[in-house]
N, C-alpha and C positions, 0 to 999 in steps of 0.2 A: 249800458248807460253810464253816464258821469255823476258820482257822489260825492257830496257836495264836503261832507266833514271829511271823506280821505283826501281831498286837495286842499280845505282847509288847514288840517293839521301840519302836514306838509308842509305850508308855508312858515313854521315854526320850526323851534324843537327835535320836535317826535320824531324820531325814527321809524321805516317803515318797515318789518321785517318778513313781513310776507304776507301775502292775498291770492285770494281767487274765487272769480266768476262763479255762480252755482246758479246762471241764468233766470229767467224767468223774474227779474227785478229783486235779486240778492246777490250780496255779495259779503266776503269775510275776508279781512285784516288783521292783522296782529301787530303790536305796536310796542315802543317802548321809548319814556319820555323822563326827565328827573330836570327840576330848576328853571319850569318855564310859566308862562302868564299865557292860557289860550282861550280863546273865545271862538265859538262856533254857534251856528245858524242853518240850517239844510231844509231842503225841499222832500228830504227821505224820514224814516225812523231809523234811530239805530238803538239795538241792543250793546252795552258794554257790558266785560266782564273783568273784573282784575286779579290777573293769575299770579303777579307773586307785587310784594312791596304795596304800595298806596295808602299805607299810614297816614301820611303826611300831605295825602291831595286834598286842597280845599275850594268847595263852588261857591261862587259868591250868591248871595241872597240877599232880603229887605231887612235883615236882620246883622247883616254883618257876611263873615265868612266861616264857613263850618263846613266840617271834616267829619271824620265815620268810616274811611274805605277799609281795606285789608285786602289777601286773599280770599273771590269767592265771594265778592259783594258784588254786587249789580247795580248797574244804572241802565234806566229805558226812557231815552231821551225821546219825546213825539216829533214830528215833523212844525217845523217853525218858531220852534218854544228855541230861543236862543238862552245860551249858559255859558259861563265865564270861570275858570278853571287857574288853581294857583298850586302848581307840584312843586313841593317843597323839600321834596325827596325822590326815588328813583321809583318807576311803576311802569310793571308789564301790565298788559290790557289784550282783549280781543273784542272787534265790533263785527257784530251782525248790521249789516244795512240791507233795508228792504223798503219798499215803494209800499204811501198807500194803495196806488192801485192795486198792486198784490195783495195786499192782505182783505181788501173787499172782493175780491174773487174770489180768496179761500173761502172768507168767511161761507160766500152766497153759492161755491159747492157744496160743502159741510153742510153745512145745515139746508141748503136748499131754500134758502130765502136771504132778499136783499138788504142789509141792513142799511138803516136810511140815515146812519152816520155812527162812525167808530171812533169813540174817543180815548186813546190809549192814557192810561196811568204816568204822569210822569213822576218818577221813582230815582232816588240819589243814596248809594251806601246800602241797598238792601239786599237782602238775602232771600233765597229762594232752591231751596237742595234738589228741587226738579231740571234748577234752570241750570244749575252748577253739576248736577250730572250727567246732563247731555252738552253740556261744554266740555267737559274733564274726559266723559269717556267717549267722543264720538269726537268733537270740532279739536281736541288739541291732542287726538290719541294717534293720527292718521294721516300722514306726507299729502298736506295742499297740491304740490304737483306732481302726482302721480295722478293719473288722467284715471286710472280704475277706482278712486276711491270720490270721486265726484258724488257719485249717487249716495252714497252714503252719508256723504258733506250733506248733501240738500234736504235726504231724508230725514235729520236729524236736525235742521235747520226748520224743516217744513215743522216738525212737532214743537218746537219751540214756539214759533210762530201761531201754532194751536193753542199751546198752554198759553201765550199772552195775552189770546183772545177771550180763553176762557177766567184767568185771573188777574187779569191786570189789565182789563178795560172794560167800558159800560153794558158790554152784551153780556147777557144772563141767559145763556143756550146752553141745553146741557148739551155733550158730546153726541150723537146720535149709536145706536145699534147698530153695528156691521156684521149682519147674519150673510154665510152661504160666501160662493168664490165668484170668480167671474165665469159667463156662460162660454161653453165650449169653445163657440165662435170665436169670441175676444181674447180668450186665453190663448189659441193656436196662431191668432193675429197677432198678438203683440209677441210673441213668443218668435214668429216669423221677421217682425219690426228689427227685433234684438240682434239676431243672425247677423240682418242686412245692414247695421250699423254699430257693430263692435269693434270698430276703428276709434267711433268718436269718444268724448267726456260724458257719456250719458249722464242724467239725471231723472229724479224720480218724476221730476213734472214732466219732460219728454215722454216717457212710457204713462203716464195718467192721460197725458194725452192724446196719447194714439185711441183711445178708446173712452175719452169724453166723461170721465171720471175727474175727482177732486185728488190727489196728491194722498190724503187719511182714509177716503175710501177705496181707493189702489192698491194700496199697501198692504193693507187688511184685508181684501181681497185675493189680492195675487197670492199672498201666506196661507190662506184656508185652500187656494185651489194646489198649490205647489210644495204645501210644506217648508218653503223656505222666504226667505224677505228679497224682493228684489236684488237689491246687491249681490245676495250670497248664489243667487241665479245666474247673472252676470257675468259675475268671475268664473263660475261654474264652466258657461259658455265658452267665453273667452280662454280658458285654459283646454277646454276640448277642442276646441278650433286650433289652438295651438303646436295639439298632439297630432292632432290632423295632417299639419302643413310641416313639424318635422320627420313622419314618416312618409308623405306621399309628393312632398317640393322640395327635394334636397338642392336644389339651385341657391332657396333661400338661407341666409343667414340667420343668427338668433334677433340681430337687430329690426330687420325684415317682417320678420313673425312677429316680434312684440310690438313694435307698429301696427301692422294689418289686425292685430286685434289688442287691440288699443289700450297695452301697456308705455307708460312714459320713456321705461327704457330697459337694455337687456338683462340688467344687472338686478332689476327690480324682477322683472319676468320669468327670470332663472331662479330665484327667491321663491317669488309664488309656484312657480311648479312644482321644485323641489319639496316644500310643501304639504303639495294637495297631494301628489303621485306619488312621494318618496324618492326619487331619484333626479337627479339634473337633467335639463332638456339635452344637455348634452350627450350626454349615455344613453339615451333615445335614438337619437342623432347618428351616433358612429354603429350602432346595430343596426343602422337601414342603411348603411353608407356601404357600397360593395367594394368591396378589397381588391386595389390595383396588386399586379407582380410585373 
């Protein structure tokens, strides 16, 4: 879909320095802007966050214009509350945008009931050390386009998105109990799902739902049955399918292979193996490779 404040900004200023899709009605931007006058308006929510500079940004108000920002303050701007913005100095940023409709579907997985309206917080210069450590250690620790770290983008996206609902808007639900994994069936299915599309960007909401769960009940589940977090399953996969196809498709290249299981590129691919296995896919490679004379 189209969002509304990244083409907004855009028409100014701001530079765009990088984004990406984490489907299911979010997406993430990073941004960086110094010495402009913007006004924005959206039919989405966005989460900001501002990672270095923003001293000097001031949003206008009934009171005048006032400032507060730094490193690691937050703004949660709601859907349709427009604001008007004066950087008077240089500021890096990152927006989460996300669709009310998504976030009343989490909500009414999670919890298992529909809430009959969500009114988010709107919040300027504030702080929140949950919200700034899954920005810091997950959204700004990990290459936007490298296609393997998607799930991980979303799944940390997804919990942000939990924690706003639980602190920063009028629902008063506690988090519910996630006893036990997923039953044999669902775990061998989705596990089967994974195989059969480790080419793509996965994300966590794809694998929630192959199997009609919420994105917080998935997660926590697939962890108690698997001992590991989706992600770390994934790459798991996708690194084994890897070793697979250079010892038994020597036709293929490394390019070839990190494609078909759906690394961005070889140089990244060669990284992670080297890694996981200790050694370069290439050294793999030339000990299954038979020796012309």
């Amino acid at each position: 879909m189209t969002y509304q404040i990244l083409e907004q900004l855009q028409q100014h200023k701001t530079q765009l320095l990088n984004q990406v899709g984490l489907g299911h009605g979010m997406q993430l931007a990073a941004w960086f802007n110094q010495h402009d006058t913007v006004r924005v308006c959206s039919d989405h929510h966005t989460l900001s966050l501002y990672v270095q500079g923003g001293y000097e940004s001031y949003q206008k108000t009934t009171s005048g214009w006032r400032n507060g920002g730094g490193p690691d303050h937050f703004c949660l701007m709601p859907q349709a509350q427009e604001s008007m913005w004066d950087i008077r100095g240089e500021l890096s940023f990152v927006h989460l945008y996300y669709t009310d409709q998504h976030l009343r579907q989490m909500a009414a997985k999670i919890w298992d009931k529909e809430p009959s309206l969500i009114q988010l917080d709107e919040k300027t210069f504030a702080q929140d050390a949950y919200i700034t450590q899954l920005y810091r250690q997950f959204l700004l620790s990990y290459d936007w386009q490298q296609n393997q770290n998607v799930m991980l983008l979303s799944s940390a996206a997804t919990q942000l998105l939990t924690h706003l609902l639980q602190q920063h808007s009028n629902l008063d639900w506690t988090l519910p109990t996630v006893k036990g994994g997923l039953s044999p069936f669902s775990l061998n299915y989705v596990k089967q799902w994974i195989d059969q599309h480790l080419h793509l960007p996965l994300s966590i909401a794809d694998l929630a739902e192959q199997v009609h769960l919420s994105e917080y009940h998935f997660a926590h589940m697939f962890r108690h049955s698997t001992h590991m977090t989706p992600h770390q399953y994934v790459l798991q996969r996708r690194l084994n399918q890897a070793y697979l196809y250079l010892r038994s498709h020597l036709q293929l290249n490394l390019t070839d292979i990190a494609t078909l299981c759906g690394f961005s590129s070889a140089s990244h691919f060669s990284r992670s193996f080297k890694q996981y296995y200790g050694y370069a896919p290439s050294l793999l490679r030339q000990s299954h490779t038979p020796s012309s004379f």
